[in-house]
N, CA, C and O atoms as CSV, one atom per row, in Angstrom:
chain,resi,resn,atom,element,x,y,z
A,1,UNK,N,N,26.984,54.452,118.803
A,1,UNK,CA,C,27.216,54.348,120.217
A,1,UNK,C,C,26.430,55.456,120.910
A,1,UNK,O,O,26.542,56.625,120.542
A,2,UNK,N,N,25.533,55.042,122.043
A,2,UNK,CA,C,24.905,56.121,122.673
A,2,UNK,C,C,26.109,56.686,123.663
A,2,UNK,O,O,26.746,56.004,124.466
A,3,UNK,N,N,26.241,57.912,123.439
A,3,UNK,CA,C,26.827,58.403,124.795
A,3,UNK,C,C,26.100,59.311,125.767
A,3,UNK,O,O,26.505,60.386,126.207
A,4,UNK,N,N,25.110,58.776,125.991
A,4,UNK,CA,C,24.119,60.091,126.889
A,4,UNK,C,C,24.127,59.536,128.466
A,4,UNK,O,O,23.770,60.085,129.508
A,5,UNK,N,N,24.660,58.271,128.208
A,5,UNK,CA,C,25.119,57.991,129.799
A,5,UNK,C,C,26.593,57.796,130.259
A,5,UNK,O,O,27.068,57.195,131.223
A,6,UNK,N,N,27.078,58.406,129.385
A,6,UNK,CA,C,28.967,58.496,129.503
A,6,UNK,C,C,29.023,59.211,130.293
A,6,UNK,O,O,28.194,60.088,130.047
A,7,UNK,N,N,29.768,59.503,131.596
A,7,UNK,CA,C,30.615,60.435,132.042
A,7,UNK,C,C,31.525,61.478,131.817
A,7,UNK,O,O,32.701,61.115,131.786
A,8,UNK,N,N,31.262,62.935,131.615
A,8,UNK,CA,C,32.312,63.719,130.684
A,8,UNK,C,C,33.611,63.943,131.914
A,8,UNK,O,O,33.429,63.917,133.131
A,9,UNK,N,N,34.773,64.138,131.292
A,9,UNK,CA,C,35.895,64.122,131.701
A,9,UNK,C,C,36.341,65.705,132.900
A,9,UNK,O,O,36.492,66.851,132.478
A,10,UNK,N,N,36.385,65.546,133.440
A,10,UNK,CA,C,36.656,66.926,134.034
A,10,UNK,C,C,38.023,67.807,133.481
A,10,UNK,O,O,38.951,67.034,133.242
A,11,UNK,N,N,38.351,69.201,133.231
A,11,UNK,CA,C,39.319,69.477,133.243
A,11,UNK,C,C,40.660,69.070,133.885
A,11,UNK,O,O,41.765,69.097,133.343
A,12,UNK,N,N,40.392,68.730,134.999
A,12,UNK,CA,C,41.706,68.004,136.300
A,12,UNK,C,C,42.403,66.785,135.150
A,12,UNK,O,O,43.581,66.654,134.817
A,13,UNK,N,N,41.389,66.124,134.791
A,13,UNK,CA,C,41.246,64.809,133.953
A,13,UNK,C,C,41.851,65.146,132.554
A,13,UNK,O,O,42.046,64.085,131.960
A,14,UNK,N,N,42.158,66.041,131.932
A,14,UNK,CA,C,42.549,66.359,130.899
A,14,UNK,C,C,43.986,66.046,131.082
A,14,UNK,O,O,44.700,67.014,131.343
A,15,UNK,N,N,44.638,64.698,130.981
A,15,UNK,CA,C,46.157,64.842,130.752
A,15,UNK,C,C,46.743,63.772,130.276
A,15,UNK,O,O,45.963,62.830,130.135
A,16,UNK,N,N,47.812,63.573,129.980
A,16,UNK,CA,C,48.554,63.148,128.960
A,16,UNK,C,C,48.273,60.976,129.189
A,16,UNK,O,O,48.007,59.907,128.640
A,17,UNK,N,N,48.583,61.610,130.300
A,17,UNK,CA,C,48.079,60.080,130.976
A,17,UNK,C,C,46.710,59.342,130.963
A,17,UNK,O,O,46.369,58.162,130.887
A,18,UNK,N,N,45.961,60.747,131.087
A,18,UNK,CA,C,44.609,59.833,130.933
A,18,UNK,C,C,44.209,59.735,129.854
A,18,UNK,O,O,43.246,58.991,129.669
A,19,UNK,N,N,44.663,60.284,129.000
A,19,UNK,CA,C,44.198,60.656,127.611
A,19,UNK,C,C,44.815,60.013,126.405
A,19,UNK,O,O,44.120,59.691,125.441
A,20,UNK,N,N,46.065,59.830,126.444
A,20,UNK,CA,C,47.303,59.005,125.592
A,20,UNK,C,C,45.971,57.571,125.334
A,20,UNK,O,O,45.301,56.879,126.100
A,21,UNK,N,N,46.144,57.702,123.602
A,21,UNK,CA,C,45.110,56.007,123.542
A,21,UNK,C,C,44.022,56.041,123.097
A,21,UNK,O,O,43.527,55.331,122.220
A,22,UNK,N,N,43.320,57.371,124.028
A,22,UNK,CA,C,41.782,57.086,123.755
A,22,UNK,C,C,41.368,57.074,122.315
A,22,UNK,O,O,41.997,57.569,121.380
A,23,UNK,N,N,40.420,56.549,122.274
A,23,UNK,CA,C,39.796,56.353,120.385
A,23,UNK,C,C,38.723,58.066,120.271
A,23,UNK,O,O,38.100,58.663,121.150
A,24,UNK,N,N,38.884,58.317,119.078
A,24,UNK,CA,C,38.298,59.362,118.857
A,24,UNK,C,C,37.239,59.293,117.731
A,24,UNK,O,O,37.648,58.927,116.629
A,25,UNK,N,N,36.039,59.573,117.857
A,25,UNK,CA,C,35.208,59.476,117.436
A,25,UNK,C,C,34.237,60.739,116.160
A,25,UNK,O,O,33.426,61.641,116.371
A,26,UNK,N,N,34.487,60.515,115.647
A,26,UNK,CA,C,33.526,61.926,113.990
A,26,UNK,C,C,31.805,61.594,115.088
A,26,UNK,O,O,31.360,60.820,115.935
A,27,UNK,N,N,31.341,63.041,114.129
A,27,UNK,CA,C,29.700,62.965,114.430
A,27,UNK,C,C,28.753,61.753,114.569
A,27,UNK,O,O,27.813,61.730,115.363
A,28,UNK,N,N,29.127,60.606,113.612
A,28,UNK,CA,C,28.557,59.521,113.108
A,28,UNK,C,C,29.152,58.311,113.765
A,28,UNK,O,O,28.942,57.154,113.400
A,29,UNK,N,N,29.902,58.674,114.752
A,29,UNK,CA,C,30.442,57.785,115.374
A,29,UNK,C,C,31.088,56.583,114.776
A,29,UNK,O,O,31.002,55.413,115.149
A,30,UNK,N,N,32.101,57.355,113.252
A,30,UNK,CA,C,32.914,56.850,113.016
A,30,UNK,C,C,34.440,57.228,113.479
A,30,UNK,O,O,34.937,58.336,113.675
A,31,UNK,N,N,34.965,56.016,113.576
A,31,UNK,CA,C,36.490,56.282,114.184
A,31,UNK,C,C,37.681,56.692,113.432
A,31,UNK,O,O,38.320,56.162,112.523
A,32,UNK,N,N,37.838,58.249,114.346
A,32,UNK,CA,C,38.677,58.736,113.885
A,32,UNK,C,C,40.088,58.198,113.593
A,32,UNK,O,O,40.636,58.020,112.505
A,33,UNK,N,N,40.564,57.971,114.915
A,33,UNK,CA,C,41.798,58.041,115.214
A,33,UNK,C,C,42.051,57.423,116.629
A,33,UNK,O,O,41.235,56.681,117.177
A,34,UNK,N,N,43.274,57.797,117.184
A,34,UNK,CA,C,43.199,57.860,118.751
A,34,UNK,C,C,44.154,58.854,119.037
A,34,UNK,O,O,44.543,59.592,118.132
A,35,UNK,N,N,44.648,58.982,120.376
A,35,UNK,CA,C,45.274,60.391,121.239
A,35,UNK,C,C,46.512,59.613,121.304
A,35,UNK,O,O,46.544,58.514,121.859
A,36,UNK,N,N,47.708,60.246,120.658
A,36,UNK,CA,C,49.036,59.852,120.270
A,36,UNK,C,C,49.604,60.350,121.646
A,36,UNK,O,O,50.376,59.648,122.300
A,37,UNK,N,N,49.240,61.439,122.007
A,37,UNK,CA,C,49.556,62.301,123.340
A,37,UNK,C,C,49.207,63.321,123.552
A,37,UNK,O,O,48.258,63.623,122.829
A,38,UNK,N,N,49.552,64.207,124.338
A,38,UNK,CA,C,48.828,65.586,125.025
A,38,UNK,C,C,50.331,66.566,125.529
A,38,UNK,O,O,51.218,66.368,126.361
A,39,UNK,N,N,50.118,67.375,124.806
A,39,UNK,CA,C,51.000,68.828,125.453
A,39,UNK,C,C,49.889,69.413,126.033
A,39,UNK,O,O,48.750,69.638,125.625
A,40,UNK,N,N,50.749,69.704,127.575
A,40,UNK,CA,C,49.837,70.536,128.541
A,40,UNK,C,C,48.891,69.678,129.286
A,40,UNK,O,O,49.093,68.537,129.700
A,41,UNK,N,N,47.957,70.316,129.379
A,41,UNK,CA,C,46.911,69.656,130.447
A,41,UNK,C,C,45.643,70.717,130.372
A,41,UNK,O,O,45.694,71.862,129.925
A,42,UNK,N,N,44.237,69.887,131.049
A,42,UNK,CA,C,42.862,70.929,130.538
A,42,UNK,C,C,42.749,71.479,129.080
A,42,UNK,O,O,43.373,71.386,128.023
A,43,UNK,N,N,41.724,72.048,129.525
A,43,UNK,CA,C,41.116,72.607,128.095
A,43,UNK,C,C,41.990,73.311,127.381
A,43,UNK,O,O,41.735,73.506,126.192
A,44,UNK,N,N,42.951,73.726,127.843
A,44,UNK,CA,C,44.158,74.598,126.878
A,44,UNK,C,C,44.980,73.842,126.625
A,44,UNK,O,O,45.979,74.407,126.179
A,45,UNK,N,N,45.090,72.462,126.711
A,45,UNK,CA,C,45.932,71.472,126.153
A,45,UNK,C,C,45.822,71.226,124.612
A,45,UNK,O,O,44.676,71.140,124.170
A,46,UNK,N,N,46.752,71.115,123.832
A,46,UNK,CA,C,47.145,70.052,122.671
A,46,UNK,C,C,47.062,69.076,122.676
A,46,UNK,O,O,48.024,68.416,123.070
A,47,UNK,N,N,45.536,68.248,122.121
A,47,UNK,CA,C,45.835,66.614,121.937
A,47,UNK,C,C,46.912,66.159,120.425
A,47,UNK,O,O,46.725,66.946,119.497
A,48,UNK,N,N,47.061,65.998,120.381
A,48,UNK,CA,C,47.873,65.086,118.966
A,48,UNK,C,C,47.334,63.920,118.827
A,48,UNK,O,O,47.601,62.907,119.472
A,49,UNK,N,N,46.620,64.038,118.043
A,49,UNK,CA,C,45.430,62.451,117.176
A,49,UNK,C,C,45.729,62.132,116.129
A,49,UNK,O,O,45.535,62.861,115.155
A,50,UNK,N,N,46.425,60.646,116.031
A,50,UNK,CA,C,46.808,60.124,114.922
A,50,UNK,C,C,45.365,59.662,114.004
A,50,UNK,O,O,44.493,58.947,114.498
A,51,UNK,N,N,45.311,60.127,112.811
A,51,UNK,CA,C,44.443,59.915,112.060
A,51,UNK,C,C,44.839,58.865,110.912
A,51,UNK,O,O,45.981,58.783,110.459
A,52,UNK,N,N,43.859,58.144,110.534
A,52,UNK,CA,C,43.915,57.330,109.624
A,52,UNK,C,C,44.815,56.480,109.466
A,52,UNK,O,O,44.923,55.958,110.575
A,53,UNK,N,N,45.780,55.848,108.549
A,53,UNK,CA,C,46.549,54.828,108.272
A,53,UNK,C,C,46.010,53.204,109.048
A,53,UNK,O,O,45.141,53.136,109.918
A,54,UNK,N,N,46.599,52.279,108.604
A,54,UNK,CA,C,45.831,50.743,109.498
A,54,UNK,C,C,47.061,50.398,110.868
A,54,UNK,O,O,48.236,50.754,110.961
A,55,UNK,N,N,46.650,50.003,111.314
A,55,UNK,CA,C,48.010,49.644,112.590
A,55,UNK,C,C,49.209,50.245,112.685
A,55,UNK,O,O,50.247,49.599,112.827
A,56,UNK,N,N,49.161,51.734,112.603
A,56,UNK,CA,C,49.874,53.103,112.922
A,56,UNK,C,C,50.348,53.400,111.770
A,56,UNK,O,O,50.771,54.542,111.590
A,57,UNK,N,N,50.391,52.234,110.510
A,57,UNK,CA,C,51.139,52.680,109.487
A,57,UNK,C,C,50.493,54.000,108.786
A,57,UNK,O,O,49.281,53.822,108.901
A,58,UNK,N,N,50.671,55.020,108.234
A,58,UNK,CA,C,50.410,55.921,107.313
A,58,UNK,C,C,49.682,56.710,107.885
A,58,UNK,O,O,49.291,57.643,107.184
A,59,UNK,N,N,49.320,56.683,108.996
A,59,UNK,CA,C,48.930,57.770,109.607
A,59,UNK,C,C,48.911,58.913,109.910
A,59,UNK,O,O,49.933,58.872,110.595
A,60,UNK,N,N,48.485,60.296,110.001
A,60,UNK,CA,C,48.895,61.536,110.097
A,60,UNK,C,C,48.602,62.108,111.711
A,60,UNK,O,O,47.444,62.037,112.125
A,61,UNK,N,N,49.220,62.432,112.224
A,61,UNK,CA,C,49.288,63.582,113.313
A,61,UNK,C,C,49.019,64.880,113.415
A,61,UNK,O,O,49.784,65.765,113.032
A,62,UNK,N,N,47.604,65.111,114.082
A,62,UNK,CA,C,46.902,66.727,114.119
A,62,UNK,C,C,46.808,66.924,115.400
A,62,UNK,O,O,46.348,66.059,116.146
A,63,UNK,N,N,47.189,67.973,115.777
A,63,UNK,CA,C,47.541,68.356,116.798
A,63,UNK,C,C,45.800,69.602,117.073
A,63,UNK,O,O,45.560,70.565,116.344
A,64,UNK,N,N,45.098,69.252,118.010
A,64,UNK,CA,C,43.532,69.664,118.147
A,64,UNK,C,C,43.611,70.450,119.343
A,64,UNK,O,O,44.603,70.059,119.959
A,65,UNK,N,N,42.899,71.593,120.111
A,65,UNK,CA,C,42.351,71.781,121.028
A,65,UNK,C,C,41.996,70.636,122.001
A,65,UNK,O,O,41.468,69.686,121.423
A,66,UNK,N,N,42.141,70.497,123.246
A,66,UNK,CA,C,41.430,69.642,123.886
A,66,UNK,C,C,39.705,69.900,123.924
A,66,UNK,O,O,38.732,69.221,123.595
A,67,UNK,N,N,39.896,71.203,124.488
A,67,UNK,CA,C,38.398,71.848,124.146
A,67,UNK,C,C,37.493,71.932,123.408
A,67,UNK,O,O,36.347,72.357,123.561
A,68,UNK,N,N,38.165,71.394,122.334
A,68,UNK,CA,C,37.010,70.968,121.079
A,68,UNK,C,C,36.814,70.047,121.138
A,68,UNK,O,O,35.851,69.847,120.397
A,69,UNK,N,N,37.352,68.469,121.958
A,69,UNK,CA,C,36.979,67.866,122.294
A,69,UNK,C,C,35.808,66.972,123.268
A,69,UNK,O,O,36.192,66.822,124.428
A,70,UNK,N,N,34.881,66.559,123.051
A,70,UNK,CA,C,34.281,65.680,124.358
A,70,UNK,C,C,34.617,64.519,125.035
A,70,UNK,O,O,33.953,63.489,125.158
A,71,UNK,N,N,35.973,64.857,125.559
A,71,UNK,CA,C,36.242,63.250,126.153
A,71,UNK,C,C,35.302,62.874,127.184
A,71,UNK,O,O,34.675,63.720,127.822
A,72,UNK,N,N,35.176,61.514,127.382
A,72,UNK,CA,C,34.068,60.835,128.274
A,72,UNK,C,C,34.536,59.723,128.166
A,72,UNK,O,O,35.095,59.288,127.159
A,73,UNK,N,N,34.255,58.812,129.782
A,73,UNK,CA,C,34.100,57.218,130.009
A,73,UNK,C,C,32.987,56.527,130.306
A,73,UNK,O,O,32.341,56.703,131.339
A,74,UNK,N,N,32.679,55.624,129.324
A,74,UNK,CA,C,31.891,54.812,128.939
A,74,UNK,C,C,31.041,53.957,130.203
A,74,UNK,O,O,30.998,54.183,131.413
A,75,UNK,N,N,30.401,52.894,129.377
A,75,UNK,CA,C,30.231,52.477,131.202
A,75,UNK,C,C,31.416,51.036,131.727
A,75,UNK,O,O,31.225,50.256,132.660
A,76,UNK,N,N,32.320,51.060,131.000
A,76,UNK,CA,C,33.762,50.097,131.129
A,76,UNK,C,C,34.468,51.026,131.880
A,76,UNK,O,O,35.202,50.565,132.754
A,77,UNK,N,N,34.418,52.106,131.755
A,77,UNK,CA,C,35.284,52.870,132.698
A,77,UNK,C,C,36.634,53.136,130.570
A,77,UNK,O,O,37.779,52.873,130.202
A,78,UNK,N,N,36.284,53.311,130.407
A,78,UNK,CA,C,37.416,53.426,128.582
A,78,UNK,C,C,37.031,54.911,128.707
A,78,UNK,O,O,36.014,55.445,129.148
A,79,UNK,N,N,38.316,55.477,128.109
A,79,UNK,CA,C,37.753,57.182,128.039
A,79,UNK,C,C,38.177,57.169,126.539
A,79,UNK,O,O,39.183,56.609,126.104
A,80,UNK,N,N,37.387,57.773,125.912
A,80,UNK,CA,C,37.227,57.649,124.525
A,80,UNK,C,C,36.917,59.943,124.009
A,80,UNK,O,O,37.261,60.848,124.770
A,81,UNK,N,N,36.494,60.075,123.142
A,81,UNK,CA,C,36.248,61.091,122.710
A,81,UNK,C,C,35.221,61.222,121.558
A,81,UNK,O,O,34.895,60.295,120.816
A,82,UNK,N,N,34.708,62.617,121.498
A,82,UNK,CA,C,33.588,62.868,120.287
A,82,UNK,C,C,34.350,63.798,119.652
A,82,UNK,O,O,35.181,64.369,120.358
A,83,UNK,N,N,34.279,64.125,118.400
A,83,UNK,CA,C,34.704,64.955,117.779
A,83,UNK,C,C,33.481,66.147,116.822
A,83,UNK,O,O,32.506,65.636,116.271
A,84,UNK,N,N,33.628,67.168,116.769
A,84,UNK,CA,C,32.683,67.017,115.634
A,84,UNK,C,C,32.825,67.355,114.112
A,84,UNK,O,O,32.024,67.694,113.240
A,85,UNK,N,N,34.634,67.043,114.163
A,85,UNK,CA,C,35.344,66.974,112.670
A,85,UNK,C,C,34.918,65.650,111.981
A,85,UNK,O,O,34.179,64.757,112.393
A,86,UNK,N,N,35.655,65.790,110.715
A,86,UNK,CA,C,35.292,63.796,110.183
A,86,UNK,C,C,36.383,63.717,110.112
A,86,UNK,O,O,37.147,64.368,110.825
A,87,UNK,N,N,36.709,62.972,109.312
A,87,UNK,CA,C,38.250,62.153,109.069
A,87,UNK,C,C,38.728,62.626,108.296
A,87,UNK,O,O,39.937,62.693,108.520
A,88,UNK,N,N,38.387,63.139,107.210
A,88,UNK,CA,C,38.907,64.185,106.048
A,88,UNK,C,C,39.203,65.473,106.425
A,88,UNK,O,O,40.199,66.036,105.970
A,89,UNK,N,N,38.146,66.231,107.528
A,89,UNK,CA,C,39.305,67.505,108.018
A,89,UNK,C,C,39.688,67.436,108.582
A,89,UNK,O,O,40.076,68.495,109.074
A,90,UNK,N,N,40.126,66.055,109.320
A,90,UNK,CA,C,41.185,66.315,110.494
A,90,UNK,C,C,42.496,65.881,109.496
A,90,UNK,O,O,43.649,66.252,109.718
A,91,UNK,N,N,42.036,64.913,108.207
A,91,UNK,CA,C,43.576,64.639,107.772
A,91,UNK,C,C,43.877,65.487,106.835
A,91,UNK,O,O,44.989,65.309,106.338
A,92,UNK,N,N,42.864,66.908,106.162
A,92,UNK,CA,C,43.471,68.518,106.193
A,92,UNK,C,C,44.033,69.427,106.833
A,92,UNK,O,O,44.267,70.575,106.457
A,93,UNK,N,N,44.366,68.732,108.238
A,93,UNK,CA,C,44.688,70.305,109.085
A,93,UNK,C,C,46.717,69.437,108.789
A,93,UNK,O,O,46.990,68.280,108.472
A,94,UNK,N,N,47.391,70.270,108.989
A,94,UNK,CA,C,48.260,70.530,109.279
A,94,UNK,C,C,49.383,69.470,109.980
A,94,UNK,O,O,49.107,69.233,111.157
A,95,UNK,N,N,50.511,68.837,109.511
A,95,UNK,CA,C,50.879,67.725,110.424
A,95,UNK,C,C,51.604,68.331,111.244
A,95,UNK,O,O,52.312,69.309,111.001
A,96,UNK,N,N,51.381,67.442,112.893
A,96,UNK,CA,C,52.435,67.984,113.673
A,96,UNK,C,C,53.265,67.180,114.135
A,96,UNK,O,O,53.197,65.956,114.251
A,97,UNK,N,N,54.424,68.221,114.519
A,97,UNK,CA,C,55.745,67.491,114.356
A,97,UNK,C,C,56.073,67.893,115.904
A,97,UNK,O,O,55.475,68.829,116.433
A,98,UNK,N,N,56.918,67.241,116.499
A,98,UNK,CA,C,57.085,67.491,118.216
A,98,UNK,C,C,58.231,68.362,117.602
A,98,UNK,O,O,58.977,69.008,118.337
């Protein structure tokens, strides 16, 4: 997927609402995961990205920086994300639990 004509997300834009869903994307623009939800708001927010498992089953919950994130909307108007973890260290970090 090219994203060089995506729109990046503004900090304001960083929140639970806009963000809850989006698909998250590794270097290679394979799919991570998506955004389970958001503690906080902006760049000092907690996303929580369910990783891996098929149709929510077995999935793990990592709780990321927003800021390490690149969220952006496409040209559908979809706000999606880049990562530049893969799928294996995000389903090494740590599960989080609310």
């Amino acid at each position: 997927m090219d994203h060089s004509n995506h729109i990046r997300l503004q900090d304001d834009e960083l929140t639970d609402a806009v963000l809850t869903g989006a698909t998250v994307y590794g270097p290679d623009d394979e799919n991570l995961g998506h955004v389970a939800h958001v503690h906080g708001s902006g760049r000092e927010a907690r996303v929580v990205v369910e990783v891996g498992g098929f149709l929510g089953i077995g999935s793990k919950p990592v709780a990321v920086p927003a800021g390490q994130l690149d969220f952006m909307r496409d040209e559908a108007g979809t706000v999606h994300a880049v990562s530049t973890w893969t799928k294996d260290q995000l389903k090494d970090m740590p599960e989080h639990r609310d």
